[in-house]
C-alpha positions in Angstrom: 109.5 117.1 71.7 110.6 116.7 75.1 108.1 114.6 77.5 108.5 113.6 81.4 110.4 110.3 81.5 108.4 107.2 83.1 109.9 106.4 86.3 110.4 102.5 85.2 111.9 101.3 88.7 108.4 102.2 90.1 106.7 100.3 87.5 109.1 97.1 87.7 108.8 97.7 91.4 104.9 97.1 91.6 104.8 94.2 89.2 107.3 92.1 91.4 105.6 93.7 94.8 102.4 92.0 93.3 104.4 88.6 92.1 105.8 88.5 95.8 102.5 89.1 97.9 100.6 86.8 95.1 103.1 83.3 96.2 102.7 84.7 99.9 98.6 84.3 99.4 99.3 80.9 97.3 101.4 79.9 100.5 99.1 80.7 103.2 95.8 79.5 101.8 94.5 76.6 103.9 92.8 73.9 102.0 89.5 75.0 103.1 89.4 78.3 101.9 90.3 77.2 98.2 86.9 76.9 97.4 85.0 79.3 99.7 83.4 82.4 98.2 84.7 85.2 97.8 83.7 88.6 99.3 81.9 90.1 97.1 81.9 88.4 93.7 80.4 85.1 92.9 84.0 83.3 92.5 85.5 81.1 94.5 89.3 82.1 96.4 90.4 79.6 93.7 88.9 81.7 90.9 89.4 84.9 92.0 92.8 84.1 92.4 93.3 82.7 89.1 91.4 86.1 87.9 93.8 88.2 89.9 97.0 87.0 87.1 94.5 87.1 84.2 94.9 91.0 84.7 98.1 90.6 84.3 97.7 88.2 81.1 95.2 91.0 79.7 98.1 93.6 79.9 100.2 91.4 77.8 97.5 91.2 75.3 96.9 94.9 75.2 100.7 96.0 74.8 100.4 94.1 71.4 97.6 96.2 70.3 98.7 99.3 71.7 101.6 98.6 69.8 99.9 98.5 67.1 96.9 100.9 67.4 98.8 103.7 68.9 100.5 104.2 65.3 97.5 104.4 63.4 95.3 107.7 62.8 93.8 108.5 66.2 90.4 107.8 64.4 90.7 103.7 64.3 91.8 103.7 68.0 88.4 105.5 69.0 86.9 103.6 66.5 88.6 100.1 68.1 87.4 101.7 71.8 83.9 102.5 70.7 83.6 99.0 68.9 85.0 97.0 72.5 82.7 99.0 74.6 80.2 97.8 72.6 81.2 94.4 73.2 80.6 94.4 77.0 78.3 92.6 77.7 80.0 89.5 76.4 83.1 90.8 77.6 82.0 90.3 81.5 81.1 86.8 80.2 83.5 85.6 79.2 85.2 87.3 82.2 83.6 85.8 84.5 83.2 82.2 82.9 86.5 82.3 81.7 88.3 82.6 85.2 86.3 79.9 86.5 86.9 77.3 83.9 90.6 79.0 83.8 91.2 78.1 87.5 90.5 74.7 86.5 93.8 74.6 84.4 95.6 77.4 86.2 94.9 75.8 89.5 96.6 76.2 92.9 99.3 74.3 92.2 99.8 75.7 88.9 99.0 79.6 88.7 101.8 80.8 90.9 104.2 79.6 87.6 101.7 81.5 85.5 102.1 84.5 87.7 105.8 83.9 87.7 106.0 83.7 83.5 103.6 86.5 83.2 105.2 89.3 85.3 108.8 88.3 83.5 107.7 89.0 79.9 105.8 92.2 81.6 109.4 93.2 82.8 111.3 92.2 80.0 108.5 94.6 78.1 108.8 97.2 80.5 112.8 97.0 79.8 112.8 97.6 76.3 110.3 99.8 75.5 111.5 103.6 74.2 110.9 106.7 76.4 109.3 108.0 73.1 106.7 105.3 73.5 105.7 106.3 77.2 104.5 109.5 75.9 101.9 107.7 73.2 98.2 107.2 74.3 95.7 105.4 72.8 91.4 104.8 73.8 90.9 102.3 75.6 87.2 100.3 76.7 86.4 102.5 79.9 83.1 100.0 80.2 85.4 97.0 80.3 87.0 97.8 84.0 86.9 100.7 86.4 90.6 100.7 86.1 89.9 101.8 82.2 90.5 105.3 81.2 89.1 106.8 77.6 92.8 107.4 77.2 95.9 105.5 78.3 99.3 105.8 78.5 101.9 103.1 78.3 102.4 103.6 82.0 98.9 103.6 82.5 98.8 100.1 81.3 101.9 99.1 83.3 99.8 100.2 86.5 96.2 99.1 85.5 97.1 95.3 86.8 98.0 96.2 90.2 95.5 98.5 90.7 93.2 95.1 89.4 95.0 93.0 91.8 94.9 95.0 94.8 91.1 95.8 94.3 90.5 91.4 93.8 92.8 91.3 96.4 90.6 93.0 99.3 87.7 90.1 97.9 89.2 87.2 99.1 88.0 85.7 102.1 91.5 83.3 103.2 93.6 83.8 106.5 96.1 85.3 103.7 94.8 88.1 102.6 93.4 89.0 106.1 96.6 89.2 107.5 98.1 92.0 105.4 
């Protein structure tokens, strides 16, 4: 079965457009506006920064269990959805309390590494996976993010963390991110 083929340039092309604009925000942050509130959300620049490469670190997660899931009888990856959705509520917990105590560790001086590590496995990923592999969806938590489908793609999952950043992006409230 013949299937559209992914363009991958596009995909490769977002992550680094992110990766670039993500040290340009890092750069121009003036030490005031580390900890000033976001716009918004109840994180800090800091934090919401920090949160804006855990969507990247998610995706690398969820390629693993796509990986896996997407295999298996289409009954145990609805059944896997159904089960996360559930899970909500703890979910944005741990969200939310994990990017703050996250930022700690992943600070300003040290997230822009992260970012840097993170979008190289996500390319090396994007790289080697088959054409055949594009074409496989699987459920995903729709209740976990607005960037969620029921159903997503391989490519859906390569775009999810821009879309993520670029949304997080709008939030923060530095001289930065203003002067896009």
């Amino acid at each position: 079965m013949s299937h559209p083929r992914v363009d991958r340039d596009a995909l490769a092309a977002d992550l680094e457009r992110a990766r670039t604009d993500f040290h340009q925000l890092l750069n121009t942050t003036g030490s005031d506006e580390w900890k000033a509130l976001s716009n918004g959300t109840r994180w800090t620049n800091e934090e919401l920064l920090f949160h804006m490469v855990f969507g990247y670190m998610i995706v690398q997660k969820l390629l693993i269990l796509r990986r896996v899931l997407a295999r298996l009888p289409a009954g145990v990856g609805r059944a896997n959805a159904r089960f996360l959705n559930t899970a909500t509520v703890p979910f944005d917990w741990v969200n939310f309390h994990g990017s703050r105590v996250a930022a700690r560790v992943y600070n300003r001086r040290r997230m822009g590494a992260k970012m840097d590590r993170v979008i190289a496995s996500l390319q090396r990923s994007l790289r080697s996976e088959s054409e055949a592999n594009f074409a496989l969806a699987m459920p995903y938590p729709n209740r976990w993010d607005p960037y969620f489908q029921d159903s997503m793609t391989l490519a859906d999952m390569y775009r999810y963390p821009g879309r993520h950043y670029d949304h997080h992006r709008l939030q923060l409230t530095t001289t930065g991110a203003r002067e896009r």
